[in-house]
N, C-alpha and C positions, 0 to 999 in steps of 0.2 A: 467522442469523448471531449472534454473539455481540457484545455492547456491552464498548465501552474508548472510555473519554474519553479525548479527544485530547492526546499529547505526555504519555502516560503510559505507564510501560513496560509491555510488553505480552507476555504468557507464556499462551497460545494451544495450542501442542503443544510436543513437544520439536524439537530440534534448531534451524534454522533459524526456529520461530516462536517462542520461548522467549529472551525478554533475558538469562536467569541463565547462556544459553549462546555468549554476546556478549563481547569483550573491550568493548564502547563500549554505552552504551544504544542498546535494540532499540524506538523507541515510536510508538505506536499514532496510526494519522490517518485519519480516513472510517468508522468502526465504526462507525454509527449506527444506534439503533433507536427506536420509537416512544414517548412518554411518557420518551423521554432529550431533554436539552435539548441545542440545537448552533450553533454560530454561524452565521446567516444574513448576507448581504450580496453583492456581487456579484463578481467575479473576472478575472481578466485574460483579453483575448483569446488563443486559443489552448491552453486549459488540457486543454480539454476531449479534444482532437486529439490532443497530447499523451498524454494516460491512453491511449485507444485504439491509440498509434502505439506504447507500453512496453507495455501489456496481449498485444498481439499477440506481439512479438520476447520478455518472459518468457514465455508458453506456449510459443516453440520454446525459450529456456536453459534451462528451468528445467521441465519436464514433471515429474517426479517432485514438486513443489511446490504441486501444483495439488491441490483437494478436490475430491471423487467428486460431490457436490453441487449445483445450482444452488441461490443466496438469492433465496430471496425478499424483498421489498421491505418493511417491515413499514408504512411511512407512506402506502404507496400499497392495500396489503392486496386483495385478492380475486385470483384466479386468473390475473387477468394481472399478476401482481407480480412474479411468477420473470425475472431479469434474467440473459440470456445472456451466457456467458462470467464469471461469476459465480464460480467457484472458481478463477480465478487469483491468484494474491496479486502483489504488487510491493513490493519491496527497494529503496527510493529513498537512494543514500548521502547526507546530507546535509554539513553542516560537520563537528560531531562524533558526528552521530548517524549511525543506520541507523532510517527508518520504514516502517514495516511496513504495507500499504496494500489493502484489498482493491480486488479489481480494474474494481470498479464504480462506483468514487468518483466516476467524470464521471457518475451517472444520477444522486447524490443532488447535485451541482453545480447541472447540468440543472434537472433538475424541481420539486428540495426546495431552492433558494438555498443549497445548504451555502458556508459561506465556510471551508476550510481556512486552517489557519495560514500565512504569510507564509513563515515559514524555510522550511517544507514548498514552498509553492511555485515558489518558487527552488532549492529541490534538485529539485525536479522537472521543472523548464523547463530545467534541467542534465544532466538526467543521462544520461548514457552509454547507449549501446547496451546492454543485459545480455550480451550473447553478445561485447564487445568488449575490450582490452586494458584501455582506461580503465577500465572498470567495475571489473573483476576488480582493478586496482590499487587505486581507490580503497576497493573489501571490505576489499582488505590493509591498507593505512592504517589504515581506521577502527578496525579489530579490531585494531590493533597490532602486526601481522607476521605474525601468527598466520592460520592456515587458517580461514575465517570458516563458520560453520555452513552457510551455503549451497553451498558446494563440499564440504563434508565428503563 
């Protein structure tokens, strides 16, 4: 997987994973790799369920969005690091942002104490179904009327 410090924007590939292709900032929350430093601390109940219960419902919105790939874990390293379901990304609308999330964030929660950012976590204990009206409105929103990369 590729490292992006958090709450930085984040230009990945084109289209949907690409900020310069965003009416709103597109940034970065969970990239973490080894020898990068990340904020540790603990997290609210139900975070974790959460990631799982949007990781699931974006592999059925958003299939075309997904890498051919599974990551491997680089903090945990040797052969059993590869974390399943691993190439799905997640699109969390925030306030005024869109962050862009790989879809493993609950393992480095889990196991490595990652503490995500606050705003992230409340856009995330928010957010909408992907496959629902809300969602799709709040894209529109965010991106400013305009058709947001991810439906392109």
């Amino acid at each position: 997987m590729t490292y992006f410090h958090d709450l930085t924007l984040i230009r990945y590939h084109d289209g949907p994973h690409r900020a310069d292709d965003w009416q709103c900032p597109l940034f970065a929350v969970g990239w973490l790799e080894r020898a990068h430093p990340f904020s540790p601390g603990p997290c609210p109940p139900g975070i974790t369920e959460k990631v799982a219960e949007l990781r699931d419902r974006f592999r059925g919105a958003f299939p075309a969005y997904s890498f051919r790939e599974l990551h491997a874990c680089s903090m945990c390293g040797g052969t059993d690091a590869l974390l399943r379901e691993s190439h799905i990304n997640l699109f969390i609308p925030g306030d005024d942002v869109v962050y862009l999330v790989p879809g493993r964030i609950d393992h480095y929660i889990a196991v490595h104490a990652y503490a995500p950012p606050a705003a992230f976590i409340d856009a995330l204990m928010r957010c909408p179904d992907p496959a629902s009206d809300d969602y799709r409105a709040a894209l529109f929103r965010l991106n400013r009327g305009q058709v947001p990369p991810l439906f392109a």
